[in-house]
C-alpha positions in Angstrom: 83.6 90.6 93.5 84.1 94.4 93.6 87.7 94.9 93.1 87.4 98.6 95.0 84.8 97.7 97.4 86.7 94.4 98.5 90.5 96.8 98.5 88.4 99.0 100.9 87.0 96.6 103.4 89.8 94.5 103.7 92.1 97.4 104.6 89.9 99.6 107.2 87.7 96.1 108.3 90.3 93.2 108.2 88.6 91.3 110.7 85.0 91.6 109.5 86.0 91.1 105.7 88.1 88.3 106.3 85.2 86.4 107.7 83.2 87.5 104.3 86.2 85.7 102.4 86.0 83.0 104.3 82.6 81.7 103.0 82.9 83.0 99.5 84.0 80.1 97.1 86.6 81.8 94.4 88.0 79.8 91.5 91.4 80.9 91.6 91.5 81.3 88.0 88.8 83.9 88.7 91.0 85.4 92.0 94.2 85.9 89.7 91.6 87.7 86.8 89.7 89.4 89.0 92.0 91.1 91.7 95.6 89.2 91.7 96.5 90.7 88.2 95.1 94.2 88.7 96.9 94.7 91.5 100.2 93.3 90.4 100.6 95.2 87.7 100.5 98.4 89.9 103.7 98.1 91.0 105.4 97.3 87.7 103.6 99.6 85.6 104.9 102.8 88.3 108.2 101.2 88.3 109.1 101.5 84.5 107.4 105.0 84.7 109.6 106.0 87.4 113.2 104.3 86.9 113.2 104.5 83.1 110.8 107.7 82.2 110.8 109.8 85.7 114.4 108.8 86.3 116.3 108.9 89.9 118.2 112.3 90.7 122.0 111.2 91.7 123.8 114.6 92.6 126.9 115.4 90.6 125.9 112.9 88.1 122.0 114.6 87.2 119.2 112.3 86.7 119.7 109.0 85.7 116.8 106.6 84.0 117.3 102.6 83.1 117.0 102.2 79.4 113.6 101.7 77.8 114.6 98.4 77.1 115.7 97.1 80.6 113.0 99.1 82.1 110.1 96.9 79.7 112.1 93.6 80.6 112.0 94.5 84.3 108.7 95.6 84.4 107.4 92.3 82.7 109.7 90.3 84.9 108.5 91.9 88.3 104.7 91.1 87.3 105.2 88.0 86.2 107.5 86.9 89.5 104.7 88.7 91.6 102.0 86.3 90.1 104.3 83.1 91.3 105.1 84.7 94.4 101.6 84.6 95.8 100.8 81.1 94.3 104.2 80.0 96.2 103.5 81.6 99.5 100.0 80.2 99.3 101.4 76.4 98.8 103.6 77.3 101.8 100.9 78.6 103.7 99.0 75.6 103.1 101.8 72.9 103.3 102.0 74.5 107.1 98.8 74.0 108.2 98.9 71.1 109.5 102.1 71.5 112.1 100.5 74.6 113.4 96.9 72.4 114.1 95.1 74.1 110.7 93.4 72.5 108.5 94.9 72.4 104.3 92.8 73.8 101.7 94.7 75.4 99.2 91.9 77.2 97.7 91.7 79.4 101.3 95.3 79.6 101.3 95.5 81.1 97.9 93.1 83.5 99.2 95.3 84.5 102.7 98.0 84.7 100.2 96.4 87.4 97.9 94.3 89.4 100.0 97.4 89.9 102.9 99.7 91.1 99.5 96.9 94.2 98.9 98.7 96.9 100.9 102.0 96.2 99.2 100.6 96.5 95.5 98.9 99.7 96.5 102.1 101.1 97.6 103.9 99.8 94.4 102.2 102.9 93.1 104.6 104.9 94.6 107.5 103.9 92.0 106.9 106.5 89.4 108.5 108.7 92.1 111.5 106.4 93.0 113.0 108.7 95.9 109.1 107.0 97.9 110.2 104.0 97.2 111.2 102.7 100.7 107.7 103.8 102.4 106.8 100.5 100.2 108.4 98.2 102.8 105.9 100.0 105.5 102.8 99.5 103.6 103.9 95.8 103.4 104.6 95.9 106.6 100.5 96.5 107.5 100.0 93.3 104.9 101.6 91.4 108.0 99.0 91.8 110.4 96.5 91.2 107.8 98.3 87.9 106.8 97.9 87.3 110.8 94.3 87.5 110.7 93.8 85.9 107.3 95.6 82.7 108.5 93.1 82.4 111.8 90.0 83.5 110.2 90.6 80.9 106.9 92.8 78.1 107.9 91.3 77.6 111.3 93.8 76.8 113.6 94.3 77.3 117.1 95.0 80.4 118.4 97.7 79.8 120.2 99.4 78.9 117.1 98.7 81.8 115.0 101.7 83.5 116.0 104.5 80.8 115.6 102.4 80.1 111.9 102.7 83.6 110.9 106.3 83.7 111.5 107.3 81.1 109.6 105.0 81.8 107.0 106.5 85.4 106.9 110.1 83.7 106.5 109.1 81.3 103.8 107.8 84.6 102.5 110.7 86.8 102.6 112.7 83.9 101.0 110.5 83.9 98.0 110.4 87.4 97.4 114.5 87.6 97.5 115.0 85.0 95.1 111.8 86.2 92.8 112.7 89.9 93.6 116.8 89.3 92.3 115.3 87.2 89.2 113.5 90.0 88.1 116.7 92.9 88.6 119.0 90.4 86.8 116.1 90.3 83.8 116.1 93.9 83.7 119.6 94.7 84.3 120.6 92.2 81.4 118.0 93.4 79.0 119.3 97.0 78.6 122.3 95.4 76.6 123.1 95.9 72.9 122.7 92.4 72.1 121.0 89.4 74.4 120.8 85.9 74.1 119.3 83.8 77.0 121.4 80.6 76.9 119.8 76.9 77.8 119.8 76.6 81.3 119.0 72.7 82.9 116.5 72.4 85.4 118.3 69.2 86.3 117.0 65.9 87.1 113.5 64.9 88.3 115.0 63.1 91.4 117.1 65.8 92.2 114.2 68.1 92.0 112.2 66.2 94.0 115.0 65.9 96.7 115.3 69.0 96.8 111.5 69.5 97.7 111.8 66.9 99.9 114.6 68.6 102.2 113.2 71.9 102.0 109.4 70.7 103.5 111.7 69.1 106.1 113.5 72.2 106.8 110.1 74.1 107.2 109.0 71.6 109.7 111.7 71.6 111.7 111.6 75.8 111.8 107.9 75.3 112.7 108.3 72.5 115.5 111.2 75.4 116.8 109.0 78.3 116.5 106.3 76.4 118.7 108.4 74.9 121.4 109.6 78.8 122.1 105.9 80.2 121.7 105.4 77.3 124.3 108.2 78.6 126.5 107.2 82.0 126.7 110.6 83.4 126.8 111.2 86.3 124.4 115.0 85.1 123.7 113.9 81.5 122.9 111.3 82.7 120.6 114.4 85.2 118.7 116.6 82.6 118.9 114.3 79.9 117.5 113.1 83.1 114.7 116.9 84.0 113.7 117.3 80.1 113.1 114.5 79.9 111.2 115.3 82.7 108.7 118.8 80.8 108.6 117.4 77.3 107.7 115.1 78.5 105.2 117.6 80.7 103.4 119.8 77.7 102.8 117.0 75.0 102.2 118.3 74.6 98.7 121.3 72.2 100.2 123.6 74.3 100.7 126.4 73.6 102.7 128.3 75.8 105.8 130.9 77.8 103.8 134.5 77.0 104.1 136.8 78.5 107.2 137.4 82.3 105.9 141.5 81.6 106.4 141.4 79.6 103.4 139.8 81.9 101.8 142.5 84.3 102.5 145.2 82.0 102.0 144.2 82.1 98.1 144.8 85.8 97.6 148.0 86.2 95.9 150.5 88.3 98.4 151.6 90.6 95.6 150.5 91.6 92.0 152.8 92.6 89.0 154.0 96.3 90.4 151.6 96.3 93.2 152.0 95.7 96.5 149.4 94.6 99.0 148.3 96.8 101.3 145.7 95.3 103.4 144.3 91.6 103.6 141.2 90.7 105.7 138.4 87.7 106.0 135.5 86.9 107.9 131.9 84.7 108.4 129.2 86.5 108.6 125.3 85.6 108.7 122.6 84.4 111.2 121.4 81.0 112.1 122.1 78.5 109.8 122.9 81.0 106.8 126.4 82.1 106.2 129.0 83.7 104.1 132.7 83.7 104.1 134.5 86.4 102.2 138.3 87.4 101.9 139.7 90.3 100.6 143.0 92.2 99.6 144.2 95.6 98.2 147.0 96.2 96.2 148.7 99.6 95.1 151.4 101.1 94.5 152.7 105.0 94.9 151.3 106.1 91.7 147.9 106.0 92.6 146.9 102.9 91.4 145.4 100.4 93.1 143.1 96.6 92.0 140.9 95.2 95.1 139.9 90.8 94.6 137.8 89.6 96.7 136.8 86.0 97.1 132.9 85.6 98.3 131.4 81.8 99.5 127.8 81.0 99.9 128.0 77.4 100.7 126.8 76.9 97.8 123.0 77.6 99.1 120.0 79.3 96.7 120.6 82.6 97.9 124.1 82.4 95.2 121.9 82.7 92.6 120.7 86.0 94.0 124.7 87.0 93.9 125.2 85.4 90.4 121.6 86.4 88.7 124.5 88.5 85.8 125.6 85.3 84.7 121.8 84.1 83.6 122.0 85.9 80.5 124.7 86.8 77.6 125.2 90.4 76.9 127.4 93.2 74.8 126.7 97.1 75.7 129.3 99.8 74.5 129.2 103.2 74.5 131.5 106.3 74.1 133.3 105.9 77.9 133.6 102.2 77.8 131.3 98.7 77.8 130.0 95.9 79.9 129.6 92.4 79.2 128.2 89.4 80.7 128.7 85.7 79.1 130.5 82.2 79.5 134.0 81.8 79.1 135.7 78.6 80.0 132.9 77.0 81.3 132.4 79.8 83.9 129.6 82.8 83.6 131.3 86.2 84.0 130.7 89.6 84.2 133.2 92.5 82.6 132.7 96.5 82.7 135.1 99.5 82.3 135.4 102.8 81.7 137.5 104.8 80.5 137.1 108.5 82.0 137.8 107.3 85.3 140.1 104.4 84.5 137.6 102.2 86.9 137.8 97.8 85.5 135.9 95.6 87.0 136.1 91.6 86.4 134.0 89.0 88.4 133.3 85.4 87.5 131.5 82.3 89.3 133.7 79.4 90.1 132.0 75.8 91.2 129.0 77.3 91.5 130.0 78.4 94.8 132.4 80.8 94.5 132.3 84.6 93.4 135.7 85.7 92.6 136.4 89.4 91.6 139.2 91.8 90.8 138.1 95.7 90.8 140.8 98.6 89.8 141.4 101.9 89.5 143.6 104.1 87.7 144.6 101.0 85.4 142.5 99.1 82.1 141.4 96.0 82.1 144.3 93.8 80.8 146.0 95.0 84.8 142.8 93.5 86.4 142.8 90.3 84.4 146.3 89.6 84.9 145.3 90.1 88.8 142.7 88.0 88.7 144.9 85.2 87.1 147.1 85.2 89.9 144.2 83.7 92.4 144.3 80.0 92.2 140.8 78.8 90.6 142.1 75.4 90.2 142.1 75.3 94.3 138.9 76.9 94.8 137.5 74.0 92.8 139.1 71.6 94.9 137.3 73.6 97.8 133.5 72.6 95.9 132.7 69.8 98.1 133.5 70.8 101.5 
């Protein structure tokens, strides 16, 4: 295979070169070696040139670059999660098949998989300048249609399926990439500390792994079976509706469960803190189909110009929490002349601890139950005000809260 001759044709002749593909038998050893790897490394390569070398211009604050050390670590990570990203979309892809009338053959779905990704790595080159960084998601957008033709022109199935399959696929997809894609920040992020230790982290039992597939192939299903009952129907809100559902499903197929009502949220916010008064208190649910969030949040101050916001932020408990906690995957100490961050485990719980002391700005968020984000943020005070705040929300009752 001709790396530049294939990039070519599959981007100005999708249609022609996809039927090329489809007879050509790849090892997928050889498709990772031969164009997978190349091309992933394109977009982390120009994103450690750009955000830690070429640096992002912030006005009032100059140009601002990720240390050398974060920018390696994120680099690395992005690559690597890019390399599972198409192997996972490709087994989703291929687990598919057969509720959308295709035929399985995961050596053609690898191939959909890799092939439709091409316009994105390209693109990726356009990190060393980070202020391009957005026309990424349009490029990728172009990947779409070719993941549309790649999935009639290799997994066979019936036309009038191909557009409820793509779809889904295209979910599953976006799922994958927000869980890889927050993986790979929290890697970087964490690395650029002065000292790093990863801790042991379970992968829990086999059963409960296997469960956990289990529901989630159900969940795919059931979006697919949705997706081409509306596709049937031919009505343009049925097929939104059943799309918005989808997306919801699949963002919680981890076994999540529906957050708890937002007033109780609220009703754990303390009313007052030591010499501050609250100011304003507010909750609400918000999300799409099946997915949601419930968040509650109060300000105190007082006359003198200082003021602490705690929030209280629930998932349900779902996947996408790990997106929200990815600081509390790794143990870290930075300081430096206007203050420090860290990240560890104290009391059981992961946490995550920054100040600094030019502008008097504290910040405190821990993880309770798994479930729960809990954070105090100040300003104008240091961080033994914004601990004491924090202590005044009841953790003991959002723990009681874990199972509902």
């Amino acid at each position: 295979m001709n790396l530049v001759e294939r990039v070519k044709k599959i981007l100005l002749q999708p249609r022609s070169e996809w039927e090329v593909i489809r007879g050509e038998q790849t090892p997928a050893a050889e498709l990772y070696r031969g164009y997978i790897i190349p091309l992933a490394a394109i977009g982390a390569v120009a994103g450690f040139i750009g955000f830690s070398l070429v640096g992002i211009s912030v006005p009032m604050l100059g140009t601002q670059r990720m240390p050398i050390p974060g920018g390696l670590a994120m680099a690395l990570a992005t690559f690597a999660m890019g390399l599972v990203a198409v192997y996972a979309v490709a087994f989703i892809i291929n687990a598919l098949a057969p509720r959308f009338g295709a035929r399985q053959d995961m050596a053609q779905a690898l191939k959909v998989a890799a092939y439709s990704y091409t316009p994105g790595w390209l693109a990726g080159a356009l990190q060393i300048l980070p202020m391009l960084s957005p026309l990424i998601l349009l490029a990728s957008l172009y990947g779409l249609y070719l993941l549309h033709l790649g999935l009639q022109a290799l997994m066979q199935g019936p036309k009038e399926k191909a557009l409820p399959y793509t779809a889904v696929v295209v979910v599953c997809a976006f799922v994958v990439s927000l869980v890889l894609g927050m993986v790979a920040s929290g890697i970087g992020g964490m690395a650029g500390g002065v000292a790093a230790t990863a801790p042991a982290v379970s992968s829990g039992g086999g059963d409960d792994q296997l469960a956990k597939m289990k529901e989630f192939g159900e969940k795919m299903e059931a979006a697919g079976r949705k997706m081409e009952e509306a596709q049937k129907s031919g009505d343009p809100q049925a097929q939104m509706k059943a799309a918005t559902e989808a997306m919801g499903a699949l963002a919680g197929a981890s076994g999540g469960r529906e957050p708890v009502d937002h007033q109780q949220l609220r009703a754990v916010l303390p009313e007052a803190l030591d010499g501050l008064a609250r100011t304003e208190i507010e909750s609400q649910k918000v999300g799409m189909g099946g997915a949601h969030i419930a968040r509650a949040e109060a300000h105190y101050a007082d006359d003198q110009g200082r003021g602490v916001q705690i929030s209280i932020t629930d998932s349900g408990g779902a996947q996408a929490l790990l997106a929200v906690a990815g600081f509390g995957m790794i143990e870290s100490d930075k300081e430096s002349a206007d203050g420090y961050e860290k990240t560890g485990k104290a009391g059981g719980r992961f946490f995550r601890e920054s100040y600094r002391k030019s502008a008097r700005e504290a910040s405190y968020a821990t993880i309770v139950a798994e479930r729960f984000v809990v954070e105090a943020e100040g300003r104008g005070v240091d961080m033994a005000v914004v601990k004491q705040a924090l202590e005044r929300v009841d953790l003991g009752r959002l723990e009681g809260m874990k199972g509902r």
